[in-house]
DODOFI-824518 format. One record per residue (C-alpha): y, x, z; chain; residue number from 1. Coordinates in nm, 4 decimals. Example, Ala and Ser with C-alpha at 12.3 -4.5 7.8 and 13.67 -1.06 7.14 Angstrom:
<atoms>
ATOM       yy       xx       zz cadena num
ATOM  -0.4500   1.2300   0.7800      A   1
ATOM  -0.1060   1.3670   0.7140      A   2
</atoms>
This chain:
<atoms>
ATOM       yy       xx       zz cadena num
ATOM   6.5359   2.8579  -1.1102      A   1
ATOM   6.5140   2.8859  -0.7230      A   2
ATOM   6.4874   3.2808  -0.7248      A   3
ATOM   6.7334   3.3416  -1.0196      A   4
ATOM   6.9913   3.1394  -0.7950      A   5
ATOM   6.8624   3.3400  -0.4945      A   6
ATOM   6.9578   3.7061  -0.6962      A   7
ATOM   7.3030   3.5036  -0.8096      A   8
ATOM   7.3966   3.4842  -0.4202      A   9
ATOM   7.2612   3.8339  -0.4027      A  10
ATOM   7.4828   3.9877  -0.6207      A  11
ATOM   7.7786   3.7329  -0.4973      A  12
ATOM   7.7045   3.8793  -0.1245      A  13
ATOM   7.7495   4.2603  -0.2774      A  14
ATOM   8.0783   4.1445  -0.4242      A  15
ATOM   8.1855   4.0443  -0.0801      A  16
ATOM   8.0996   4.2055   0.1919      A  17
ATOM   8.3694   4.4437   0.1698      A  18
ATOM   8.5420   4.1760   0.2534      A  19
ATOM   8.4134   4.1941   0.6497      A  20
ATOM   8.6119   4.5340   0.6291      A  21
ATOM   8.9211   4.4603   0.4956      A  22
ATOM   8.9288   4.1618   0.7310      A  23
ATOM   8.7764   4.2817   1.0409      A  24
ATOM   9.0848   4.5028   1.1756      A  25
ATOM   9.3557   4.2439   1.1004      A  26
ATOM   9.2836   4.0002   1.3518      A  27
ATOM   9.3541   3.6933   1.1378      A  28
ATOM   9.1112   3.3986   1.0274      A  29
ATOM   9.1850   3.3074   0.6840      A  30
ATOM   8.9561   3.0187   0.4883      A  31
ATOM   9.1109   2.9182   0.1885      A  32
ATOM   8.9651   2.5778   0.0144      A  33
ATOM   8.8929   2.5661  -0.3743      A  34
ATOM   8.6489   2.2628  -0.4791      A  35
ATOM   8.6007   2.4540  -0.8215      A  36
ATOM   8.4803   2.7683  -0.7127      A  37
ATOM   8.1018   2.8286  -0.8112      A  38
ATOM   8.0217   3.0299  -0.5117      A  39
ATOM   8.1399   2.9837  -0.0979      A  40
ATOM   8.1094   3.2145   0.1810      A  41
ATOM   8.2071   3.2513   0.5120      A  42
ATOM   8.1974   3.6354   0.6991      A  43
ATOM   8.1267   3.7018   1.0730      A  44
ATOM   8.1242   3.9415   1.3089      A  45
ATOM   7.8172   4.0527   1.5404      A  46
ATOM   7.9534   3.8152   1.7958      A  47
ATOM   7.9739   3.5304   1.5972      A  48
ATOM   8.3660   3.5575   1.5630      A  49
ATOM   8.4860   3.4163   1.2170      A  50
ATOM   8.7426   3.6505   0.9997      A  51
ATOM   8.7501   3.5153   0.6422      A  52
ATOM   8.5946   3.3142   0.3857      A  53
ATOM   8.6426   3.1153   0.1008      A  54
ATOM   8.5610   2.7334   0.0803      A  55
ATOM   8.4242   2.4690  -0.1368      A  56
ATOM   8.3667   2.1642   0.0807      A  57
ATOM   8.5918   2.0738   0.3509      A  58
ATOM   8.3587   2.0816   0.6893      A  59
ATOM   8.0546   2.2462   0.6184      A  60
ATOM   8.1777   2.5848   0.7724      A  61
ATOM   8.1462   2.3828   1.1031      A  62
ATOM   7.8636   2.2251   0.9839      A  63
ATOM   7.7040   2.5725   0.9272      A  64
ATOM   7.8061   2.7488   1.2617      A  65
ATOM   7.6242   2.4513   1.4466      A  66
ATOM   7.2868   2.4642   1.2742      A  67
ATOM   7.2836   2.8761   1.2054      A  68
ATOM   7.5971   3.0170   1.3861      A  69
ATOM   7.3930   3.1220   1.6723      A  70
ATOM   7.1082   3.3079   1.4893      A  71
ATOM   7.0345   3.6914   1.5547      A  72
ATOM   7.3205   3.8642   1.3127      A  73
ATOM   7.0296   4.0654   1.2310      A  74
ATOM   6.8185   3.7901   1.0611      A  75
ATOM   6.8094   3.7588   0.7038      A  76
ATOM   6.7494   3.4172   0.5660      A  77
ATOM   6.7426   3.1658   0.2383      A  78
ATOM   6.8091   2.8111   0.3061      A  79
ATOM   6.7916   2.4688   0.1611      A  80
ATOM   7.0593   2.2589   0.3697      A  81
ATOM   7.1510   1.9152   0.2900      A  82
ATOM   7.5296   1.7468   0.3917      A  83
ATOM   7.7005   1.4382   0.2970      A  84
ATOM   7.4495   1.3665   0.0440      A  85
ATOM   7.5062   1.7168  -0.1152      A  86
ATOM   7.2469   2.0037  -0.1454      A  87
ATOM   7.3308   2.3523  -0.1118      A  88
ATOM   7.1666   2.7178  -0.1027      A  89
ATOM   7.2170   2.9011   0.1430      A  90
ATOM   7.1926   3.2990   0.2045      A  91
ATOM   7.2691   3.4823   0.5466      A  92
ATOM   7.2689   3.8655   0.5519      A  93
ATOM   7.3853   4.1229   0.8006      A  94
ATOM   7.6816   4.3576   0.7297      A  95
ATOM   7.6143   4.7093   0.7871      A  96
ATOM   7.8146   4.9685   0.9059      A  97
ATOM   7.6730   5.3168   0.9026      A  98
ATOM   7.3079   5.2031   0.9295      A  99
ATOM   7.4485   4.9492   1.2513      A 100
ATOM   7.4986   4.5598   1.1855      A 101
ATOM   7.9021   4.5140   1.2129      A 102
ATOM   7.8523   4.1461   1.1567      A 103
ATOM   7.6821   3.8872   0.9171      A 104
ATOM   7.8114   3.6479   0.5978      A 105
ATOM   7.6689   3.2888   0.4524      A 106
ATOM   7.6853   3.2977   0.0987      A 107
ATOM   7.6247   2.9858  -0.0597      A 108
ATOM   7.6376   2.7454  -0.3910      A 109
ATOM   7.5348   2.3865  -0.4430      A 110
ATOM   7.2307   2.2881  -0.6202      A 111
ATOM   7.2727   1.8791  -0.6138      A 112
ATOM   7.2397   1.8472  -0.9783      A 113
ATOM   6.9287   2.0568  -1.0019      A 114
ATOM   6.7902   1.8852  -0.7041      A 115
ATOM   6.8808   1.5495  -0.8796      A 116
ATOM   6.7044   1.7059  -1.1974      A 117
ATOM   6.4001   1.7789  -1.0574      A 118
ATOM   6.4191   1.4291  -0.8698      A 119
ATOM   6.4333   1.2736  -1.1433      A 120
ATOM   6.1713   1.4595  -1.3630      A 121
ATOM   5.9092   1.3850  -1.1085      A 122
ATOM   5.9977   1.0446  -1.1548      A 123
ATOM   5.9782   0.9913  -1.5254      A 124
ATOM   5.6330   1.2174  -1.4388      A 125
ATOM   5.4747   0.9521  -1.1975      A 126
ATOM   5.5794   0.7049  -1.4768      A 127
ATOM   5.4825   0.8534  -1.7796      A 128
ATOM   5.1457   0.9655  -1.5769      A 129
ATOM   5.1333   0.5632  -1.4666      A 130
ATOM   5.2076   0.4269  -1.8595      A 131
ATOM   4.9800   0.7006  -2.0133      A 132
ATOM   4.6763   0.5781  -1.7518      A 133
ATOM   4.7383   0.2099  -1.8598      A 134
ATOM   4.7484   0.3240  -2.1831      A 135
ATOM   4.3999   0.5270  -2.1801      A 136
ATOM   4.2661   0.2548  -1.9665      A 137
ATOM   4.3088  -0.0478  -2.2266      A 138
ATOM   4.1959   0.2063  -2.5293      A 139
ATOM   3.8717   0.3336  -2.3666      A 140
ATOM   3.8526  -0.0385  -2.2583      A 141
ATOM   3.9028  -0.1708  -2.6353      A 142
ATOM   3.6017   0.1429  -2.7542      A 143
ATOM   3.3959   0.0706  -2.5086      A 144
ATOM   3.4106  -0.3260  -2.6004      A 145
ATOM   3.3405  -0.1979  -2.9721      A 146
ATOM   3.0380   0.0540  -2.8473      A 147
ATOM   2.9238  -0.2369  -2.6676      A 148
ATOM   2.9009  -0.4841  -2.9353      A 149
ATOM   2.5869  -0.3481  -3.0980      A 150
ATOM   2.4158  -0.3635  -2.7610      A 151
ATOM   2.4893  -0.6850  -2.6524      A 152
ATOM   2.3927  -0.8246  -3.0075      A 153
ATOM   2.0854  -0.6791  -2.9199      A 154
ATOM   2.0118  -0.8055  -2.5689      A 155
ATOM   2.0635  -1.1368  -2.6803      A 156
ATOM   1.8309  -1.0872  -2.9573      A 157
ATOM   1.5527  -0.9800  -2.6742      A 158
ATOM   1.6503  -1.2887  -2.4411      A 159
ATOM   1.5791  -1.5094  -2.7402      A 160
ATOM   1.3053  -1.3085  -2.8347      A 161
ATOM   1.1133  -1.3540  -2.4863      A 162
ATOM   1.2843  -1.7121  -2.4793      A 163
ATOM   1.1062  -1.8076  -2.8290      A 164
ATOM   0.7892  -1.6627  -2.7828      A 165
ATOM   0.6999  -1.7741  -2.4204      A 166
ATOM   0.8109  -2.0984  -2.5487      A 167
ATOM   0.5969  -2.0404  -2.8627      A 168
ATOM   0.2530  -1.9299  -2.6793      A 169
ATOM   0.2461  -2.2290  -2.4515      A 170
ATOM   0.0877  -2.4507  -2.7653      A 171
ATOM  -0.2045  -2.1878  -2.8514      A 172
ATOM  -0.2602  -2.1088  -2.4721      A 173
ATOM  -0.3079  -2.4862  -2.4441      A 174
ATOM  -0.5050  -2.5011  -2.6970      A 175
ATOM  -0.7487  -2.2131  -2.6272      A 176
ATOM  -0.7778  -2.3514  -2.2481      A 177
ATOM  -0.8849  -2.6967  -2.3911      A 178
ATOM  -1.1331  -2.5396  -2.6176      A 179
ATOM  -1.2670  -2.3528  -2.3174      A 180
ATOM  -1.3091  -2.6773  -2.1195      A 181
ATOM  -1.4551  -2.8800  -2.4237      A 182
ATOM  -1.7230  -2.5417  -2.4768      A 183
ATOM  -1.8061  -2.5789  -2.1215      A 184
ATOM  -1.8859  -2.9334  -2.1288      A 185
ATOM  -2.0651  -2.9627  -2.4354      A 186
ATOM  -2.2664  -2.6353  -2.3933      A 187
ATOM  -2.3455  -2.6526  -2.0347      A 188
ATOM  -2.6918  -2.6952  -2.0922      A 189
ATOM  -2.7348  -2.3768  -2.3705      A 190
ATOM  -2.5186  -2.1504  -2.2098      A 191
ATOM  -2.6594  -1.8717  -1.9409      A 192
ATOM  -2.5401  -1.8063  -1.6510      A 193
ATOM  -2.3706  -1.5328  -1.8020      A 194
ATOM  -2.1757  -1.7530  -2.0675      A 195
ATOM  -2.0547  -1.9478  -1.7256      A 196
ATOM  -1.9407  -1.6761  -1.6009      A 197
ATOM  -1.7716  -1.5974  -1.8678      A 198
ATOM  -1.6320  -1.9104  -1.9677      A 199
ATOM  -1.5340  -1.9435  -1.5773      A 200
ATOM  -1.3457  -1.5805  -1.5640      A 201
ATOM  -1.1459  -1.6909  -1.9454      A 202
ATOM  -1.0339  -2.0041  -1.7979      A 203
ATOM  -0.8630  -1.7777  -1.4690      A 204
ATOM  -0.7074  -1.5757  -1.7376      A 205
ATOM  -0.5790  -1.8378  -1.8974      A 206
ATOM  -0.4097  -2.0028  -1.6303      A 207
ATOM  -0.2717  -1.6564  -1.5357      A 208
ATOM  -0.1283  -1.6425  -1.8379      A 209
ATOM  -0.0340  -1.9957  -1.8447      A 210
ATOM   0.1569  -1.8963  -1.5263      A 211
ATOM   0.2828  -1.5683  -1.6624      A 212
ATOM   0.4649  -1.7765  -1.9452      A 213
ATOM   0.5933  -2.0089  -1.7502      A 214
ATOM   0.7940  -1.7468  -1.5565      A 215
ATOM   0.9374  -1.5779  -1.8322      A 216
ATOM   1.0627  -1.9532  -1.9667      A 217
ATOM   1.2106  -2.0087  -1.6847      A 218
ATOM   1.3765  -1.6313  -1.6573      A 219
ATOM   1.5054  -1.6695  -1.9925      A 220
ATOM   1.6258  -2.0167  -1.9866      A 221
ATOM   1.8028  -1.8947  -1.6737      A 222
ATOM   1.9556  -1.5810  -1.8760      A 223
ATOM   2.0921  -1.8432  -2.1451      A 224
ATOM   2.2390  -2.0342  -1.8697      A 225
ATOM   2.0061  -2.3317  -1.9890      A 226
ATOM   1.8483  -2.4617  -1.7082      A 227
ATOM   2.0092  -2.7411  -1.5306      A 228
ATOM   1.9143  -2.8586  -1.2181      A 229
ATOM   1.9346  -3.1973  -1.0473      A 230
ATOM   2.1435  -3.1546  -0.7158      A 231
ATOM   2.0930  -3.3967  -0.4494      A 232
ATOM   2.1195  -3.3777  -0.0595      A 233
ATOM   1.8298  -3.2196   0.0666      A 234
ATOM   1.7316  -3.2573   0.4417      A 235
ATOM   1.6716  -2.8881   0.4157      A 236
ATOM   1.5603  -2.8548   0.8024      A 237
ATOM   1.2581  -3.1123   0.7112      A 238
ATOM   1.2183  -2.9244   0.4157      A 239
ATOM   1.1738  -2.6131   0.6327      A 240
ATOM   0.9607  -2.7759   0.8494      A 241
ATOM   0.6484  -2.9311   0.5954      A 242
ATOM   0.6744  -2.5568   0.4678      A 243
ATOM   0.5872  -2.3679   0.7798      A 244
ATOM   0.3648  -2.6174   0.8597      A 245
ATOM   0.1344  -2.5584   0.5190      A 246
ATOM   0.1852  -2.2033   0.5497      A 247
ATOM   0.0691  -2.1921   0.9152      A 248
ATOM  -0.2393  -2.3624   0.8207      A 249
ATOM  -0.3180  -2.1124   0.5236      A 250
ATOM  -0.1922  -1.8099   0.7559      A 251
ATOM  -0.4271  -1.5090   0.8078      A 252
ATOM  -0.5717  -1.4947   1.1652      A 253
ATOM  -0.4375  -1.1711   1.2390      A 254
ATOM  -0.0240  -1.2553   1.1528      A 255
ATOM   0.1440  -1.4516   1.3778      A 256
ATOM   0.3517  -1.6951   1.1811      A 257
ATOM   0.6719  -1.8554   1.3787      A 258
ATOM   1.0327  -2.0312   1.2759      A 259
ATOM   1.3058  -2.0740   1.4322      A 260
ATOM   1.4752  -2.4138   1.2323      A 261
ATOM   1.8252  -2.5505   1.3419      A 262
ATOM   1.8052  -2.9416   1.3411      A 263
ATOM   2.0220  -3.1478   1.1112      A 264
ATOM   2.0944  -2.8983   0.8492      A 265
ATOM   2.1440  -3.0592   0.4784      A 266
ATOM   2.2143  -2.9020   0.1236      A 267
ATOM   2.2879  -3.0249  -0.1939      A 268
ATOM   2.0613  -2.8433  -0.4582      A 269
ATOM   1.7376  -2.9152  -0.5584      A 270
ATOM   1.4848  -2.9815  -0.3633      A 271
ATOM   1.1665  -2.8550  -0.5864      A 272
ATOM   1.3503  -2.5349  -0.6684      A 273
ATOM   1.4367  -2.4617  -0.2855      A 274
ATOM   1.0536  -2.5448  -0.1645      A 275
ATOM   0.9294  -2.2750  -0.4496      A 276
ATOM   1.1766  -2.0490  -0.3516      A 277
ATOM   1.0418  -2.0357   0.0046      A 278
ATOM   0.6738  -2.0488  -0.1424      A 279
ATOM   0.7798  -1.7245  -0.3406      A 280
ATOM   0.8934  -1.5565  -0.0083      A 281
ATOM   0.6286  -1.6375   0.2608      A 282
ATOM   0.3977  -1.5956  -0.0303      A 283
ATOM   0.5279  -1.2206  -0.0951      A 284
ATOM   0.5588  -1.1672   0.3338      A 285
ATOM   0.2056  -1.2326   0.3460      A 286
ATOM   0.0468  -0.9968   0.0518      A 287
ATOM   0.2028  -0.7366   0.2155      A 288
ATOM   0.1732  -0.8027   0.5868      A 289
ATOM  -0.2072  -0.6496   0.6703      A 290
ATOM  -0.1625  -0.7689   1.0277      A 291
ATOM   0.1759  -0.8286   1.2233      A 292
ATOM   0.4097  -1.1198   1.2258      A 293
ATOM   0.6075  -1.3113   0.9808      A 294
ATOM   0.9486  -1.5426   1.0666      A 295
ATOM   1.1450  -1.7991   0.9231      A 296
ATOM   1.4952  -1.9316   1.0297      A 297
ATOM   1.7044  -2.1205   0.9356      A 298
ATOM   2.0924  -2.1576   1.1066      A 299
ATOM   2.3942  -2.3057   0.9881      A 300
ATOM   2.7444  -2.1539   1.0552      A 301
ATOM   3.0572  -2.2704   0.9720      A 302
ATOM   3.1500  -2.1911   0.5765      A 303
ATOM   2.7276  -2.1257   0.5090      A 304
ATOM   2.3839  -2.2429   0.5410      A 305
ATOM   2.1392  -1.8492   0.5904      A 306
ATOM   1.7426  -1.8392   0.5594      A 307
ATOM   1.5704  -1.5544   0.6271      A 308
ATOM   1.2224  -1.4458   0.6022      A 309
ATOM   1.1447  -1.1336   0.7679      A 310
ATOM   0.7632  -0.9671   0.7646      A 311
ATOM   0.6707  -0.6512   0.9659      A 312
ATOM   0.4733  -0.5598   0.6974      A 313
ATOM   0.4512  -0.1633   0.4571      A 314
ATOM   0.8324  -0.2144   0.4353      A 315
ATOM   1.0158  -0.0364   0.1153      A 316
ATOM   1.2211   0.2584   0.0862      A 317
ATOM   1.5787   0.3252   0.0060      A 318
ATOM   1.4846   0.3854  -0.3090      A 319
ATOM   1.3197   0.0959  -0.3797      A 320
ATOM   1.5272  -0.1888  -0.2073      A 321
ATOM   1.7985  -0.1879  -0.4832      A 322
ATOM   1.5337  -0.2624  -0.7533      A 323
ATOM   1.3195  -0.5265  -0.5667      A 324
ATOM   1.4584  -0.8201  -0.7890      A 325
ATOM   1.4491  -0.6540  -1.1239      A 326
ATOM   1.1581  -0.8101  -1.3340      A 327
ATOM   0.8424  -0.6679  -1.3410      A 328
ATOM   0.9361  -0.3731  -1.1075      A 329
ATOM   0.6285  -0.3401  -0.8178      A 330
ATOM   0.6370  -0.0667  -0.5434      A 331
ATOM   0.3790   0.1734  -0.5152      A 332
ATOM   0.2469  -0.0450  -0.2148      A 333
ATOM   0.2430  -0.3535  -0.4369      A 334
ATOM   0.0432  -0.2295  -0.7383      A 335
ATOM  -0.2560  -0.1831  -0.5419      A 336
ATOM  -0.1997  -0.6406  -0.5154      A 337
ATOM  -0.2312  -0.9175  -0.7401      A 338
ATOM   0.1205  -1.0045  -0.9111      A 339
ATOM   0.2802  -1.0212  -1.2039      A 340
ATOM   0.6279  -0.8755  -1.0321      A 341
ATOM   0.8652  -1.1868  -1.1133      A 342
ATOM   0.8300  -1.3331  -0.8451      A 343
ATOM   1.1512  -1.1891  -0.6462      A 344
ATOM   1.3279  -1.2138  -1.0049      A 345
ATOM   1.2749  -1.5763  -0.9954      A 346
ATOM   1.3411  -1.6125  -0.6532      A 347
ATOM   1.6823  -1.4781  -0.7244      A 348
ATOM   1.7455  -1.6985  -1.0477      A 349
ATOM   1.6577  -1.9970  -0.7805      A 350
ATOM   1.9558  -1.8947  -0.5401      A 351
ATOM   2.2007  -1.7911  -0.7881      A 352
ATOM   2.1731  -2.1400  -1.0020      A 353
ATOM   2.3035  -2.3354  -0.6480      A 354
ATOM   2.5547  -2.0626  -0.5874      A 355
ATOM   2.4141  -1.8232  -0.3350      A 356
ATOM   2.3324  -1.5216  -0.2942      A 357
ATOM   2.0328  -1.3090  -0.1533      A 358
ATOM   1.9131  -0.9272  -0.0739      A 359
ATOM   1.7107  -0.7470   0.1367      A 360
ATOM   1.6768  -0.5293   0.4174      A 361
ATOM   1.3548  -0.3013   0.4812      A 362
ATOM   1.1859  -0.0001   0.6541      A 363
ATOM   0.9174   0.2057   0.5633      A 364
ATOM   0.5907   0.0816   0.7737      A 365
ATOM   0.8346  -0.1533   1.0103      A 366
ATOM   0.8716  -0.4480   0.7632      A 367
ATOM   1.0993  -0.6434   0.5019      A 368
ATOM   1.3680  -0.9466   0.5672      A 369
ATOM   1.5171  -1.1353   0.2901      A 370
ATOM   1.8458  -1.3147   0.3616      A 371
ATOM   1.9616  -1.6241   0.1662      A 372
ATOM   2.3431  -1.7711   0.1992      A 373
ATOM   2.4280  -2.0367   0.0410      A 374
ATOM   2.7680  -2.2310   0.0396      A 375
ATOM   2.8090  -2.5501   0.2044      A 376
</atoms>
């Protein structure tokens, strides 16, 4: 639209620039004023002297002169100018004379309703762009609620699955552990010392398993949102304390174990499920500290109670730090230890049934901190 109003101004200038010459040697300025006219223009000589022009708007030949008047009369130019709320095009182009510039003209025409058109059309764009994204948003949201029926239907079904049958092997793992016990006491005097042995290593497996189970009961209660907890104020500095203390006497000779406690502090949640919770931690610090330190704190701030227990132990990649609470995921440097790998799982289900929250921070041969916020 732009360049066919650009060759309309064009072929308006060739109209009249003849104009200049029938003008020039009269030595009168005459501007007549028509608001219908289509087209406006306003002729000049080389030194800026005005001789005739027709007008459509009342000022903007002054306005013109002041922001182009003193231009080379050479220069050639296409303008957007903007007045009194009105937009206009505007073309300035030398008048020759035998091959020499004899003076200059503006030629120009308004394009306020195109400007206006184009205003607006970006407008109803941005909206229809902003209506059609809503739009796509709430149907890809209402498919992807229908893709994801199937799949949560059968999540559930697994949750219930492990749910049921941890719950369902406790009875026969009971039972076979009691038969073991009842074999060993009635037999002890027929059985070799292999058959102890035997009977010794079964019973270990059994209470591995009977520990295994446990874990996933717990996990899957947690899933189901069925485990309920009995929150009381816990004196969780003295709680702190009796840990260390137990874990400082079972310590390894070469890790230094130290805490740093803050007196006074107290939570409500339960006390059992905190005091396994740190068990879990030190627990996991140690396995995979082979000789360094391990530290406890514990500091209250204003809105939060934080724990942290930080190892200088193999340390975990980048990789691997995002995935060190997902059940039964073990690092290459903790498959070659005992573990089932729930034990971070549960220590998460532990923080996030009284509200906190917990991750970790770790490099590769320089150690492992986990940090533990909960609310006050």
């Amino acid at each position: 639209m732009e360049n066919q109003q650009i060759n309309e101004l064009e072929d308006f200038y060739g109209k009249q620039k003849h104009d200049f010459f029938e003008h020039v040697n009269a030595n009168t300025k005459t501007l007549s004023y028509d608001p219908n006219r289509s087209f406006f223009y306003y002729i000049y000589t080389k030194d800026h002297k005005f001789i005739h022009g027709d007008e459509s708007y009342k000022g903007l030949k002054n306005q013109l002169e002041k922001a182009f008047g003193n231009r080379n009369p050479n220069e050639e130019l296409v303008q957007h100018y903007e007045w009194k709320e009105e937009h206009f095009l505007i073309l300035k182009k030398p008048i020759y004379n035998d091959d020499t510039v004899a003076g200059y003209i503006f030629v120009g025409k308004s394009v306020t309703s195109q400007h206006h058109f184009f205003q607006m059309t970006k407008y109803l764009l941005i909206l229809l762009t902003c209506i059609s994204t809503v739009l796509i948003g709430l149907l890809a949201y209402y498919m992807a609620g229908k893709a994801m029926v199937p799949i949560q239907w059968s999540f559930d079904k697994q949750k219930k699955f492990v749910s049921d049958a941890s719950h369902e092997l406790r009875t026969p793992l009971s039972i076979f552990y009691s038969s073991l016990e009842i074999l060993e006491a009635e037999e002890a005097k027929q059985l070799s010392p292999f058959g102890k042995e035997l009977i010794a290593d079964l019973k270990d497996e059994s209470e591995i398993m009977k520990e295994l189970i446990e874990k996933l009961l717990f996990l899957a209660r947690h899933d189901q949102q069925q485990v309920s907890i009995q929150k009381e104020l816990i004196p969780l500095s003295t709680l702190l304390k009796k840990v260390s203390t137990k874990f400082q006497r079972i310590m390894p000779p070469v890790i230094q174990f130290s805490s740093e406690i803050q007196e006074n502090i107290e939570l409500l949640g339960d006390a059992s499920k905190i005091q396994e919770l740190l068990y879990i931690l030190l627990d996991n610090a140690i396995r995979y500290t082979n000789n360094g330190a391990i530290t406890l704190t514990l500091f209250k701030n204003r809105d939060s109670v934080k724990i942290t227990v930080a190892d200088s132990g193999v340390g975990m990649t980048e990789q691997e730090l995002p995935l060190v609470f997902e059940r039964f995921y073990r690092s290459d440097a903790a498959r070659q230890r005992n573990g089932t790998g729930l034990g971070l799982a549960i220590a998460k289900a532990i923080v996030e049934q009284h509200d906190g929250t917990i991750y970790a921070t770790s490099k590769v041969d320089q150690g492992t901190t986990f940090h533990i916020k909960f609310p006050i």
